[in-house]
PyMOL commands that place a pseudoatom at each C-alpha (Angstrom):
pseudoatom trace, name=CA, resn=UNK, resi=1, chain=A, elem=C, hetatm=0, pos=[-5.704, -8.081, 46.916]
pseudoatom trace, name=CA, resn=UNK, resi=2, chain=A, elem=C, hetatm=0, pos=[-2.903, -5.765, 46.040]
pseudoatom trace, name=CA, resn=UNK, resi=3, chain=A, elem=C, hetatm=0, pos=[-5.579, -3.483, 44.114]
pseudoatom trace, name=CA, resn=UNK, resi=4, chain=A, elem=C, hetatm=0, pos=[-7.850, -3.540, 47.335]
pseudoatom trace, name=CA, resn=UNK, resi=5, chain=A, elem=C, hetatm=0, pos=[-4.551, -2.261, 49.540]
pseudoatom trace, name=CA, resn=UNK, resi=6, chain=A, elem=C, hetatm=0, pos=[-3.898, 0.655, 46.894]
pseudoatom trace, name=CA, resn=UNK, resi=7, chain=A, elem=C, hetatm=0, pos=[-7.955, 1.672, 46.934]
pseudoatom trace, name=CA, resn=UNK, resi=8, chain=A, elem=C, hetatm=0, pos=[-7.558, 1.436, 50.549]
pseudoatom trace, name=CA, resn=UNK, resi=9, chain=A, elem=C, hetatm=0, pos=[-3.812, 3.810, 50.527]
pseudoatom trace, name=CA, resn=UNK, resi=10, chain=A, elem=C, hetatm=0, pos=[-5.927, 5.874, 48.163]
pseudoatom trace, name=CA, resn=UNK, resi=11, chain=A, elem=C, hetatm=0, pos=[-9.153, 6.741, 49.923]
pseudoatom trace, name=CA, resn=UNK, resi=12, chain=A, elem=C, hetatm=0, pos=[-7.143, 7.058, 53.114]
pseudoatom trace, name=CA, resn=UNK, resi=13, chain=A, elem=C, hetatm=0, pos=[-4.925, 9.885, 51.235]
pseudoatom trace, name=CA, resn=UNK, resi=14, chain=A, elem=C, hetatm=0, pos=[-7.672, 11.636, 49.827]
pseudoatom trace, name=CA, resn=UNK, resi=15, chain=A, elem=C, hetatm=0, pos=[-9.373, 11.402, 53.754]
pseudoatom trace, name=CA, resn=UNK, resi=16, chain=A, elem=C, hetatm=0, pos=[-6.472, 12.708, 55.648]
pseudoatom trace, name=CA, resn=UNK, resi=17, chain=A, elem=C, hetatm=0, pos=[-5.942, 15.626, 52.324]
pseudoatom trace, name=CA, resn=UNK, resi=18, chain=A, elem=C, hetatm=0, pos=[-9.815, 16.566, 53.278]
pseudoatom trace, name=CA, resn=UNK, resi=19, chain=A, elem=C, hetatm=0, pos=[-9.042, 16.559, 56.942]
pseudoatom trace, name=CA, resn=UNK, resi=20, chain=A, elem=C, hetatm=0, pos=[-6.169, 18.799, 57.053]
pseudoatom trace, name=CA, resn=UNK, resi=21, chain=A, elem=C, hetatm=0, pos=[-8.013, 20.866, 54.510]
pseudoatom trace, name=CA, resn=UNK, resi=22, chain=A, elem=C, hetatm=0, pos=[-10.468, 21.489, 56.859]
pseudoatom trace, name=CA, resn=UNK, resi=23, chain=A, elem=C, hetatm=0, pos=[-8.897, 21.960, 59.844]
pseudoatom trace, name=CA, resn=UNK, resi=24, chain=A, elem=C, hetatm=0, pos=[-6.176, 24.377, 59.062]
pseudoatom trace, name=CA, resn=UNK, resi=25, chain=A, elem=C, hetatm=0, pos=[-6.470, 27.756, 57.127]
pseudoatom trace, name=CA, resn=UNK, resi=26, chain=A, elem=C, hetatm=0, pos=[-4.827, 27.777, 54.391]
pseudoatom trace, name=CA, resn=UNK, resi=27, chain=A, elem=C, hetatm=0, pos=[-2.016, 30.329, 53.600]
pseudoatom trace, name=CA, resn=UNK, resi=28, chain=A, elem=C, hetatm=0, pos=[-1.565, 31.869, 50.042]
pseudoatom trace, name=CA, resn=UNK, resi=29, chain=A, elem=C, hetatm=0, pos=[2.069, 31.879, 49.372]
pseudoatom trace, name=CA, resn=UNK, resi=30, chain=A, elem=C, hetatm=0, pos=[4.457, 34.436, 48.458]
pseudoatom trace, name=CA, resn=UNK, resi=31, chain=A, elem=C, hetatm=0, pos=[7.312, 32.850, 46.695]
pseudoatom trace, name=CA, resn=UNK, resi=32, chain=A, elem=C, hetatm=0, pos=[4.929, 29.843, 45.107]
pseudoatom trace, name=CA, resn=UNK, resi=33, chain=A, elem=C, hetatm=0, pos=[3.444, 30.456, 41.662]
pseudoatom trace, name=CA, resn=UNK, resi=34, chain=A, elem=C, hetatm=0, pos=[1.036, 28.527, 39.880]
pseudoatom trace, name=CA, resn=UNK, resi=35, chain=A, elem=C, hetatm=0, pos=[2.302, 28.904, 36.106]
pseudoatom trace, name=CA, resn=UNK, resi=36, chain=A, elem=C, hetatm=0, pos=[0.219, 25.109, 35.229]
pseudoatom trace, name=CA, resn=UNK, resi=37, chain=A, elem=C, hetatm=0, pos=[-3.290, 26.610, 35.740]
pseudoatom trace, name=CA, resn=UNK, resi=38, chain=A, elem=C, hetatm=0, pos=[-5.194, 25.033, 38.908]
pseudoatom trace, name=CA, resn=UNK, resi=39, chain=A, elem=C, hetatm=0, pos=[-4.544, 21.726, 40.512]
pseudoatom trace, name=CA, resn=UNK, resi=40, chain=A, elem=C, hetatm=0, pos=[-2.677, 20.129, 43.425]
pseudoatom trace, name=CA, resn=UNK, resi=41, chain=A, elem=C, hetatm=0, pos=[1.610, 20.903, 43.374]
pseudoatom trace, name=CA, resn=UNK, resi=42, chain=A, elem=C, hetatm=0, pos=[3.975, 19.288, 45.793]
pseudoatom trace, name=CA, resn=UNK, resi=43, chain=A, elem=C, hetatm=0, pos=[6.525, 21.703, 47.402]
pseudoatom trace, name=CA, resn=UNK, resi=44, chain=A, elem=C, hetatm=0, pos=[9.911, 21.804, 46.064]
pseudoatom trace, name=CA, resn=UNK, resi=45, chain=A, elem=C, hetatm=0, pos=[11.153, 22.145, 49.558]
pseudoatom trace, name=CA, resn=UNK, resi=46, chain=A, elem=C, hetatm=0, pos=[9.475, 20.318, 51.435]
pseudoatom trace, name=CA, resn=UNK, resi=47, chain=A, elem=C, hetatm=0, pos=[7.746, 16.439, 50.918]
pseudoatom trace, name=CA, resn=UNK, resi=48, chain=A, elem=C, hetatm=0, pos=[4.935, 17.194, 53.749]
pseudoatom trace, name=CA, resn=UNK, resi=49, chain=A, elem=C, hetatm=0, pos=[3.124, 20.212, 52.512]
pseudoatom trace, name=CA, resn=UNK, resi=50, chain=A, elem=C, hetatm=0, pos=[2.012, 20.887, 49.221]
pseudoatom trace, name=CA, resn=UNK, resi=51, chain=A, elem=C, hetatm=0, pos=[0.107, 23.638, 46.936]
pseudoatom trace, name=CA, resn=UNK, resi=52, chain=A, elem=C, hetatm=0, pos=[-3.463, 23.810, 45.583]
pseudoatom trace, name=CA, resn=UNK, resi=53, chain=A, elem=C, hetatm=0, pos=[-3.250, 26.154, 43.023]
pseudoatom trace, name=CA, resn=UNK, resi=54, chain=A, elem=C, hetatm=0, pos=[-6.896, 27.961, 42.104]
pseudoatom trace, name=CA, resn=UNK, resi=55, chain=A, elem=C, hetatm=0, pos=[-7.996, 31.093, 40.130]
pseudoatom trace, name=CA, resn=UNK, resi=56, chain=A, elem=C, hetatm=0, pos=[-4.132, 31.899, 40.064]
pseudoatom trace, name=CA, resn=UNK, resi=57, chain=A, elem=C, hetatm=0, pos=[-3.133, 32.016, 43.323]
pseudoatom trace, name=CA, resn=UNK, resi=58, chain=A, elem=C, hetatm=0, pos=[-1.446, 29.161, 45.247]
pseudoatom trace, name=CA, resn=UNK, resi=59, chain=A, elem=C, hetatm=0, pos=[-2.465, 28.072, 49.065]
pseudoatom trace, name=CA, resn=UNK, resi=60, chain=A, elem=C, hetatm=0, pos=[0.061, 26.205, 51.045]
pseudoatom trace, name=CA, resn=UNK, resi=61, chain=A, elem=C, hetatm=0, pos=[-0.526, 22.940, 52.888]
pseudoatom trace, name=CA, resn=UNK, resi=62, chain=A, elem=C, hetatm=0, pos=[0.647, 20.403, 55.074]
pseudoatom trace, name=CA, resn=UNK, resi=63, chain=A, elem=C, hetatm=0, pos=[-0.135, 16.739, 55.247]
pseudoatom trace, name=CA, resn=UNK, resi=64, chain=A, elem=C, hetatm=0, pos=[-1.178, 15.374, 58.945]
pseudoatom trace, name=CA, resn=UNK, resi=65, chain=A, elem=C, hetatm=0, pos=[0.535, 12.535, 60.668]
pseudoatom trace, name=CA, resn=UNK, resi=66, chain=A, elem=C, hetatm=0, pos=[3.781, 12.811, 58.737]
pseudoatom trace, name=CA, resn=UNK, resi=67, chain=A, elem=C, hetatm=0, pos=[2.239, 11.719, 55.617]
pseudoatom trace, name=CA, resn=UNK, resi=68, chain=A, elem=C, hetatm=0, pos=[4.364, 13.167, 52.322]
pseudoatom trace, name=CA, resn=UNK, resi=69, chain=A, elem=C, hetatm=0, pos=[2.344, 14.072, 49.478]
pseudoatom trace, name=CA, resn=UNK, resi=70, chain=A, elem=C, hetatm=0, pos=[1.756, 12.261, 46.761]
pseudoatom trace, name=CA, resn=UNK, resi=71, chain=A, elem=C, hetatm=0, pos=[2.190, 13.775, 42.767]
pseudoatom trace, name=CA, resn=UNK, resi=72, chain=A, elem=C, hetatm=0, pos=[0.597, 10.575, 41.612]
pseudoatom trace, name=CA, resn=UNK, resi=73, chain=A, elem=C, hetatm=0, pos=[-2.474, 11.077, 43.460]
pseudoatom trace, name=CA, resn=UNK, resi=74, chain=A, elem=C, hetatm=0, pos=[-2.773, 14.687, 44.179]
pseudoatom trace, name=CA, resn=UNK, resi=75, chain=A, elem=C, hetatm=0, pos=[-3.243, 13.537, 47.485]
pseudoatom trace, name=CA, resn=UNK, resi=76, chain=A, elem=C, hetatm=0, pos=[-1.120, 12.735, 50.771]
pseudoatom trace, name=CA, resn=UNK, resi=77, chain=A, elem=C, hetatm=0, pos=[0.262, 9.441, 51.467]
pseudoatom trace, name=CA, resn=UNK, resi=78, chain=A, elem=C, hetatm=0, pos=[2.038, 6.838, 53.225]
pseudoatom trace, name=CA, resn=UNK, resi=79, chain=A, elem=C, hetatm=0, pos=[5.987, 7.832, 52.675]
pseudoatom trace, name=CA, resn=UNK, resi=80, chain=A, elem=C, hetatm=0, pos=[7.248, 4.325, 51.512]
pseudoatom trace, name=CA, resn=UNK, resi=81, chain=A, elem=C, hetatm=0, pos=[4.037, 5.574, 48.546]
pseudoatom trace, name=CA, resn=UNK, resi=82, chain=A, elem=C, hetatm=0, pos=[5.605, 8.615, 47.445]
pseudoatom trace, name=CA, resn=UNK, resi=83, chain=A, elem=C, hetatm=0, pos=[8.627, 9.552, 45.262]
pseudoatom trace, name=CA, resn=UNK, resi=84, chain=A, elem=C, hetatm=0, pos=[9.565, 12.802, 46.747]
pseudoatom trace, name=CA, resn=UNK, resi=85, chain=A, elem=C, hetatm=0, pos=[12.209, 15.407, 44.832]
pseudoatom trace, name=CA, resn=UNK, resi=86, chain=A, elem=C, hetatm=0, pos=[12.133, 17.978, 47.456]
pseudoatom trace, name=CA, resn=UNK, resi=87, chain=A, elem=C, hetatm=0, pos=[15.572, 19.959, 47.975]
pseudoatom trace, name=CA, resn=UNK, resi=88, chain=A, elem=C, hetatm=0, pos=[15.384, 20.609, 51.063]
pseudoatom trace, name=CA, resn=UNK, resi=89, chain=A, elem=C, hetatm=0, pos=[16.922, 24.518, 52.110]
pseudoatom trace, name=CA, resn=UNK, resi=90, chain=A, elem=C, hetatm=0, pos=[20.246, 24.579, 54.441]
pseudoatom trace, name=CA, resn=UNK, resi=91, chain=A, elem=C, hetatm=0, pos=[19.839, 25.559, 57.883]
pseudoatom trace, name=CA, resn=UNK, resi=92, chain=A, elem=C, hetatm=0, pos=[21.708, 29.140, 58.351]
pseudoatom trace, name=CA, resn=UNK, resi=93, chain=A, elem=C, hetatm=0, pos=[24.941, 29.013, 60.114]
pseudoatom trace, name=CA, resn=UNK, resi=94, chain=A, elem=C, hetatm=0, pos=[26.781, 31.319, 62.156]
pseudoatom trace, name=CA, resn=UNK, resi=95, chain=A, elem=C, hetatm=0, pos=[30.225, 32.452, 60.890]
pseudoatom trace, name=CA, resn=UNK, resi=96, chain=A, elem=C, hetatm=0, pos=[33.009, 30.858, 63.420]
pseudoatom trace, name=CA, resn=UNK, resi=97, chain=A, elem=C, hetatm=0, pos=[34.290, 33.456, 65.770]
pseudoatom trace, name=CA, resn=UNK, resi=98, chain=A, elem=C, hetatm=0, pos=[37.969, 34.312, 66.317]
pseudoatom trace, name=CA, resn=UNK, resi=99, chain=A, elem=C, hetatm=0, pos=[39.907, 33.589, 69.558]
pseudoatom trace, name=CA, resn=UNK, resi=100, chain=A, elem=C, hetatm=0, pos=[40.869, 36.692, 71.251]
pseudoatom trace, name=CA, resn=UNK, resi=101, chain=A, elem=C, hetatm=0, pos=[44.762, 37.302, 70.096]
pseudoatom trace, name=CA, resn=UNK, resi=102, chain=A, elem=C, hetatm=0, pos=[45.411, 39.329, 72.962]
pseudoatom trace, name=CA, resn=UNK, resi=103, chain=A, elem=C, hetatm=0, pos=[45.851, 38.808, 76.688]
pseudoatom trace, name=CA, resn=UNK, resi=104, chain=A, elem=C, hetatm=0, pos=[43.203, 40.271, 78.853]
pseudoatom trace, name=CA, resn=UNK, resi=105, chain=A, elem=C, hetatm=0, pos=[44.114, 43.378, 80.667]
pseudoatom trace, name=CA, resn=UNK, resi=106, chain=A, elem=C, hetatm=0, pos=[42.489, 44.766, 84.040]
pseudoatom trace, name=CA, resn=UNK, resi=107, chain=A, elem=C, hetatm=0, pos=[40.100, 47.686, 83.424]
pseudoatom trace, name=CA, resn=UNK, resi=108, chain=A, elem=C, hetatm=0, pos=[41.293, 50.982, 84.925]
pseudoatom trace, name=CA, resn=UNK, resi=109, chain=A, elem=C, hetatm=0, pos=[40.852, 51.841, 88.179]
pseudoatom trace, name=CA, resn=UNK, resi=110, chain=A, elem=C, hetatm=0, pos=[38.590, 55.061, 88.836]
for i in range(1, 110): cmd.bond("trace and resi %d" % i, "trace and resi %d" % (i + 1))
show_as sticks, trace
zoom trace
């Protein structure tokens, strides 16, 4: 039973991987570089989207319906499936701002 549930988890992965595949261009990345020859990469930054590496250059994806993608599989997947080592970035953050230190005066009069 529990090897029917995984083939199940599996084609279902390797569906929704096809689906998003073909229904979103893919975008070769800048940053992401495919130094293990082809294949399927997860993103270091992010457990939803992943990288098919081919002919050396890498093409970003994104799983559909929140599904996190899946090293084991090369494929995307149920979350509670998938052991995901993303580090996600920090958010940018404005610098405080200083309280003025000095009483407001009236502008002169013209």
């Amino acid at each position: 039973m529990k090897a029917v549930a995984l083939l199940a988890v599996t084609i279902l992965g390797v569906i929704a991987c096809a689906y998003a595949q073909t229904t979103a261009a893919p975008t070769p990345s800048p940053w992401f570089q495919c130094t293990n020859g082809d294949g399927f990469y997860a993103n270091p930054y992010d457990c939803e989207k992943y990288f098919r590496c081919n002919g050396g250059y890498a093409w970003a994806f994104h799983c559909p319906a929140k599904l996190w993608f899946n090293t084991d599989i090369s494929a995307c997947d149920f979350k509670d499936n998938v052991v995901c080592t993303a580090k996600p970035t920090m958010a940018p953050t404005m610098a405080p701002t200083m309280a003025p230190t000095m009483e407001p005066t009236e502008a002169p009069k013209m």
